[in-house]
N, C-alpha and C positions, 0 to 999 in steps of 0.2 A: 318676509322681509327681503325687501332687492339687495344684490350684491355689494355696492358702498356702502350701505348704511349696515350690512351685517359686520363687514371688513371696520367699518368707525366703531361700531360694539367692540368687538375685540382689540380693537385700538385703546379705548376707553378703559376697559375692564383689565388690560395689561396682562393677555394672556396670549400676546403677540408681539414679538422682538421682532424688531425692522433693526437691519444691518444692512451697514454702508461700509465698504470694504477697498480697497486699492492694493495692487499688483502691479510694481513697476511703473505703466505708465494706465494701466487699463483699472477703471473703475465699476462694481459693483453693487446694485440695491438689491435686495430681499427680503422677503419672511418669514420668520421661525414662529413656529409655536413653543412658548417655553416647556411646555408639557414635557417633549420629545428632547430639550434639551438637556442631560444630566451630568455627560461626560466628558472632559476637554478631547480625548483621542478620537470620539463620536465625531465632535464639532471640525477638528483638525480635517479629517476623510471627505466632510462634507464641503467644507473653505477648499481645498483639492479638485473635489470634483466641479465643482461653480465657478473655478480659475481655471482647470484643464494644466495644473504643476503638476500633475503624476508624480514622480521621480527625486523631483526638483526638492532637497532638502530644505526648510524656510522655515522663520522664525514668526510668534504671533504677538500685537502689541496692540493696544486700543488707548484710545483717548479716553482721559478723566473728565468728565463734562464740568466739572464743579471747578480742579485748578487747571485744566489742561494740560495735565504730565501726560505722556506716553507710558505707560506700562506695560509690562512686560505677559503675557498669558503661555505660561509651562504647565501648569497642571491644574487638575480639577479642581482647589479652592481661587486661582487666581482668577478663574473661570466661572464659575459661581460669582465673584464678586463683581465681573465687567458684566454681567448679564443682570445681577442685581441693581448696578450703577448705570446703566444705557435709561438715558429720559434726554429726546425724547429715543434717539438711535443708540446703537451702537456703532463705532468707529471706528475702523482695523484698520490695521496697517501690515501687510504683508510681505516681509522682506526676505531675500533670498541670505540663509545661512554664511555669514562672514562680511555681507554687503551693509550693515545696517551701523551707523554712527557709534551706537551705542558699544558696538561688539569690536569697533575699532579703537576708538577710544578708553575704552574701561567703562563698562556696564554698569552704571549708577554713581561712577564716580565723581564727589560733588564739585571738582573744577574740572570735570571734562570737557564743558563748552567753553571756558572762558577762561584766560592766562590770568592768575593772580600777580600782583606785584605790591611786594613791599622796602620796606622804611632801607635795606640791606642793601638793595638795585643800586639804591642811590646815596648811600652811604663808602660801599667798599668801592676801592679801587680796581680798574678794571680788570688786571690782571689775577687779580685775588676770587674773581666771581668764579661760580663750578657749576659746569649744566649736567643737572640729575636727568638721568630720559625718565620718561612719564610710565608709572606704573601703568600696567596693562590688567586689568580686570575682565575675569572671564565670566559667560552666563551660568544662575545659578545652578543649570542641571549639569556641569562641568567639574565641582566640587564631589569630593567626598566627605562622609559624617566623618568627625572627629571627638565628639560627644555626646553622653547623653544623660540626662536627670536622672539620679536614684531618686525611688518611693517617693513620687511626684504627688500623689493622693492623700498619704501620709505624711509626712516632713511639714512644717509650716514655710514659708516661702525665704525665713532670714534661716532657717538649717539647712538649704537643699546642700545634696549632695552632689558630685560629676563623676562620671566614670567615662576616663577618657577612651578613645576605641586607637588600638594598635592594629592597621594593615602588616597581614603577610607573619603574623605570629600567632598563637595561643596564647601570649601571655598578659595581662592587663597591664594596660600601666594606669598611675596611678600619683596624686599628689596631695600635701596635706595644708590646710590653708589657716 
């Protein structure tokens, strides 16, 4: 079989992810075998070496081809699932640590593109109005756990349990509902 028409099999049979990628100003085509893909820090090493960022700390986000959100790629299931969803590419977006809209604004947050106004603006007088600054939202690997389900197997879903977690103590804390 000549080389195109073997490269259109594997195109076909979908055991070959084409990624389409952007750094700054410089754009990217290639392709993976999904075989070889399993791990987001595997993929991260590889996005690194095929941009020459060495050093360069940088965040990963891909198009949803279905609504076109940008999401966000932290770790191996978020990664699984852009490689699941890439038809006919995948579509990165590589942005440099602190530089990316999202991370300036509040990461997910639902009026971060766009100023709401309401019925208030234009009812109160002007003096009376109070400007709140804009929460600031950070990305999720930035968080720490704060909870976690008891006997998630066992329990039916209306008894779960929470056992909150206390940083920097032995002692549980704990609340009753």
């Amino acid at each position: 079989m000549s080389k195109p028409l073997k490269n259109l099999h594997h195109l076909q049979n979908g055991s070959i992810l084409e990624v389409k990628s952007k750094f700054d100003a410089e754009f990217r085509r290639f392709s993976l075998d999904k075989a070889e893909l399993s791990r987001y820090e595997e993929f991260c090493r590889l996005i690194e070496k095929f941009h020459n960022i060495g050093e360069v700390p940088f965040s990963l986000c891909y198009t949803d081809p279905i609504h076109g959100d940008l999401l966000p790629i932290n770790n191996d299931e978020n990664f699984a699932r852009a490689v699941q969803s890439a038809r006919p590419m995948l579509r990165l977006l590589i942005q440099r640590k602190g530089d990316s809209r999202e991370e300036l604004n509040g990461f997910g947050a639902p009026g971060a593109s766009r100023k709401k106004r309401f019925l208030g603006q234009y009812l109160l007088p002007v003096g009376v109005r109070t400007a709140r600054p804009a929460l600031s939202i950070s990305l999720p690997e930035d968080f720490r756990q704060v909870s976690s389900i008891i006997d998630v197997d066992v329990v039916p879903d209306t008894c779960r349990r929470v056992r909150l977690v206390k940083h920097g103590s032995d002692k549980p804390l704990g609340f009753y509902i």
